[in-house]
N, C-alpha and C positions, 0 to 999 in steps of 0.2 A: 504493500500500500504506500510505503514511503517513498519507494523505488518511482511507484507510476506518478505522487503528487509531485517530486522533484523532474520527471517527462515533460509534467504540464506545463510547471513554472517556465524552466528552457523554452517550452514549444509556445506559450505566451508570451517570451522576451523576444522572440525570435521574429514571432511574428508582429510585433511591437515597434521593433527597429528595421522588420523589411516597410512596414508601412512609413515610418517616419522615412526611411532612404527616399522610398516614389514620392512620398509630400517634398523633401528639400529638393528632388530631381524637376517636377512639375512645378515649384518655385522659381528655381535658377530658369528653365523654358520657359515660365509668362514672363519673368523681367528681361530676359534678352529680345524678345518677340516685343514687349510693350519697349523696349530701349531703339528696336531696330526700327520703327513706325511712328517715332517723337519724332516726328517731321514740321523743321516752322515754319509757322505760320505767321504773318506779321498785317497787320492795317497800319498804313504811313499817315493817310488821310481819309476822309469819307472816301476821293475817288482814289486811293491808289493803295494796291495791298500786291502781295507775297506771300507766295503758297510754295513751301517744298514737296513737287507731285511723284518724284524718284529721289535715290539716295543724290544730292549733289545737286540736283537738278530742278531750278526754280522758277514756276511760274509766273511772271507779272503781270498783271491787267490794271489798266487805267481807263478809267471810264471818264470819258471828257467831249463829251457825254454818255459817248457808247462805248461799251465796255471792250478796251482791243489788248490781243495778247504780244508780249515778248517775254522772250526766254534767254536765263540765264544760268547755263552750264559750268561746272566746276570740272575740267578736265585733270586724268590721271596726273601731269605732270603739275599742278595746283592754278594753272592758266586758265581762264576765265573765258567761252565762248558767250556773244550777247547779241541774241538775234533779234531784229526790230528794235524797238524803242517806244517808252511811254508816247504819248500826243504831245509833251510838252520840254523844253530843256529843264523847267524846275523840279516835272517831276522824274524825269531822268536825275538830274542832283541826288533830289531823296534817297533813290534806290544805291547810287553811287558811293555818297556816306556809307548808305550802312555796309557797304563790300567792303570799303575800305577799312571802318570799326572792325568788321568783322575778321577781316582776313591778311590786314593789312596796308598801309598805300603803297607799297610795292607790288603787289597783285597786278600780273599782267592780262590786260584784258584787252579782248577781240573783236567787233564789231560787224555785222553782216546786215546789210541793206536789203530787206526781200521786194523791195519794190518804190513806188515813189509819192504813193502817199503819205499825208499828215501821220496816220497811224502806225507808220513803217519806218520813221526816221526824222519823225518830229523832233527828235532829242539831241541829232546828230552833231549839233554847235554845243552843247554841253561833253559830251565825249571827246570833242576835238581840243577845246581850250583844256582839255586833260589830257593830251597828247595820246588819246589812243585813238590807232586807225582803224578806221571806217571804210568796209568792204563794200562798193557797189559796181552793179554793170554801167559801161558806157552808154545805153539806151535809158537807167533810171536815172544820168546825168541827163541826159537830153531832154526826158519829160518834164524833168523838174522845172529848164529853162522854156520850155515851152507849151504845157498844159498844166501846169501846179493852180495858177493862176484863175484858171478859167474854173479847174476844180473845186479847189477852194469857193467861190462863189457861187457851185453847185450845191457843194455841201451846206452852205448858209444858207438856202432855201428849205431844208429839212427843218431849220432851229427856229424855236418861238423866239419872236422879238422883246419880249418881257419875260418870261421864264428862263431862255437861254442867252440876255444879255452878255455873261462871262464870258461865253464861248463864242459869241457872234461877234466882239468887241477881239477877242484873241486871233480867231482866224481873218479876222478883215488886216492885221493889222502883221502878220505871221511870215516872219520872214526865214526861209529853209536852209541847210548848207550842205553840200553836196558829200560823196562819200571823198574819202581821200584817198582810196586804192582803189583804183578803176581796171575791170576787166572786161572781157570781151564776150556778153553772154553767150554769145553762143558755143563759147570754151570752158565744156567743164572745170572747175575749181575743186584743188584738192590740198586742204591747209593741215599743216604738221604741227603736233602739241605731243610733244617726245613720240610714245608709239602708237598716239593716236592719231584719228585722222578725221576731217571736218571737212564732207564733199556737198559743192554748190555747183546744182542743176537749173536748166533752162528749159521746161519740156514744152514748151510753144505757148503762146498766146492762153490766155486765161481770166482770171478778174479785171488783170491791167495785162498791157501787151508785155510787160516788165516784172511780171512776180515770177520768183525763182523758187527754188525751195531748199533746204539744208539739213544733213543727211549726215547721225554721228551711227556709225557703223557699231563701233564697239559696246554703244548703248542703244543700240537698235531704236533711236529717238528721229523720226520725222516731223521739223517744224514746217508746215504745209504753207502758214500764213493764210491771207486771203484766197490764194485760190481754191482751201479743201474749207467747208461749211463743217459746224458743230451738229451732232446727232439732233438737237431742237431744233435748228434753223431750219423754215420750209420757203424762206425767199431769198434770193438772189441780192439785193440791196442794191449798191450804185455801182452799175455796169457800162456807164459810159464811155470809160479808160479800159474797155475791154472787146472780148473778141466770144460772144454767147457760142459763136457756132463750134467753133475751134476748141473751147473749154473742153467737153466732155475728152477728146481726143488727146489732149495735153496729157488729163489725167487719168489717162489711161497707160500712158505714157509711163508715168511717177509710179502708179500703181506695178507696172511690170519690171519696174528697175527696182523699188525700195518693195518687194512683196513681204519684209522679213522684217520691218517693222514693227514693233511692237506695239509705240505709243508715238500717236500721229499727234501732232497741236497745231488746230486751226486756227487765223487772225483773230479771232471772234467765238467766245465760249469755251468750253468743258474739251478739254483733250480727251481721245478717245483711243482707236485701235486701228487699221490699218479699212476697216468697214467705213471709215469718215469719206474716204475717196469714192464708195461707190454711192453712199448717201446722198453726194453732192453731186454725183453724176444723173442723179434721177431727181434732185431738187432743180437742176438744168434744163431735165427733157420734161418735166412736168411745168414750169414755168415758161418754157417756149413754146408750149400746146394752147396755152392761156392767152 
């Protein structure tokens, strides 16, 4: 009898300290799991915030008034890719600061022009009095010099004259600056950050005749820009600076070169998955039936 209650005691320690083992093992797993997915998150202002949507990799939207994307990558080598730009140089600034708080002001950083709107390079005179260069094609230097203008006072027929004063008052008054490394769209680009690599494509005519797209291989990250729609969008927007028929073709184009994308991020809303290119190929053919 002593024999079997001295079994039990054992076989109840035993079983005592296997439970405790799985409790501290299922401890150490939710806090690396809850440490791996503390991703920040930041509001600058009511319109400008920062969202970490991948390890490194952070989304910015500035809504001025509509809400447009750029992205800002932290590559292997600790270099900085920054695609697009808020609407504004100041709010370009904000975001600036806080790299530099954050990571240092030696932090080198890279700039890519997807095209030659307000929402694609609004910022680009704030990045340049900071001596970082600014990646665009010779044709988004062209349009700037001669459809920016005519754009701009397209886009100010969208805005209420009393609700949208700020922005009516900004863009009347909005003066642009070009990129400062000009290439030849229709020459693929392939930029080196030690053994990574940052490839800018030209797949024809699209939103504007000039939106490109940019392609980080090793993080299977496609920034689409204006020419791929978010999964909510079911309109086209302002198509003027563009080419309706051509689009679909473009990105069919993008879709058969980047099929391995993971995570696509369009000018405009919610990044998504590599379905955003077909989304907007059918928000294309349903909007030209209309």
């Amino acid at each position: 009898m002593l024999k079997y209650c001295s079994i039990m005691k054992k076989s109840k320690k035993s079983l005592i300290y296997l439970i405790l083992l799985v409790l501290f093992f299922f401890l150490i797993t939710c806090s690396c799991e809850m440490e791996g997915n503390n991703f920040v998150e930041i509001d600058f202002t009511d319109e400008l915030c920062l969202q970490e949507i991948s390890k490194n990799t952070f989304l910015i939207t500035h809504s001025y008034p509509w809400p447009g994307n750029s992205l800002l990558i932290r590559m292997d080598n600790s270099d900085f890719i920054w695609i697009d730009t808020p609407y504004t140089p100041e709010a370009t600034s904000c975001v600036l600061d806080w790299l530099y708080n954050t990571y240092g002001t030696e932090t080198k950083i890279t700039e890519i022009n997807t095209g030659f709107h307000i929402d694609n390079l609004g910022g680009n005179s704030e990045l340049i009095k900071n001596s970082i260069p600014v990646y665009g094609s010779q044709l988004t230097c062209e349009l700037l010099r001669t459809r920016s203008k005519e754009t701009m006072s397209e886009i100010q027929k969208w805005l209420d004259p009393l609700e949208d004063k700020k922005y009516l008052d900004k863009y009347a008054s909005f003066e642009f600056a070009e990129p400062t490394h000009i290439f030849d769209i229709n020459d693929e680009q392939i930029l080196n950050f030690g053994k990574e690599t940052v490839e800018i494509y030209y797949p024809g005519p699209t939103h504007t005749y000039d939106n490109i797209v940019v392609y980080m291989p090793s993080k299977k990250i496609l920034f689409g820009g204006c020419m791929i729609l978010s999964s909510d969008t079911e309109k086209l927007g302002f198509t003027k600076d563009g080419n309706v028929e051509e689009w679909p073709s473009s990105l069919g184009r993008v879709m058969g070169k980047y099929k391995n994308a993971e995570i696509v991020v369009p000018g405009h809303g919610n990044p998504g998955d590599i379905s955003l290119i077909e989304h907007t190929i059918t928000v294309i053919n349903e909007n030209k039936n209309n």
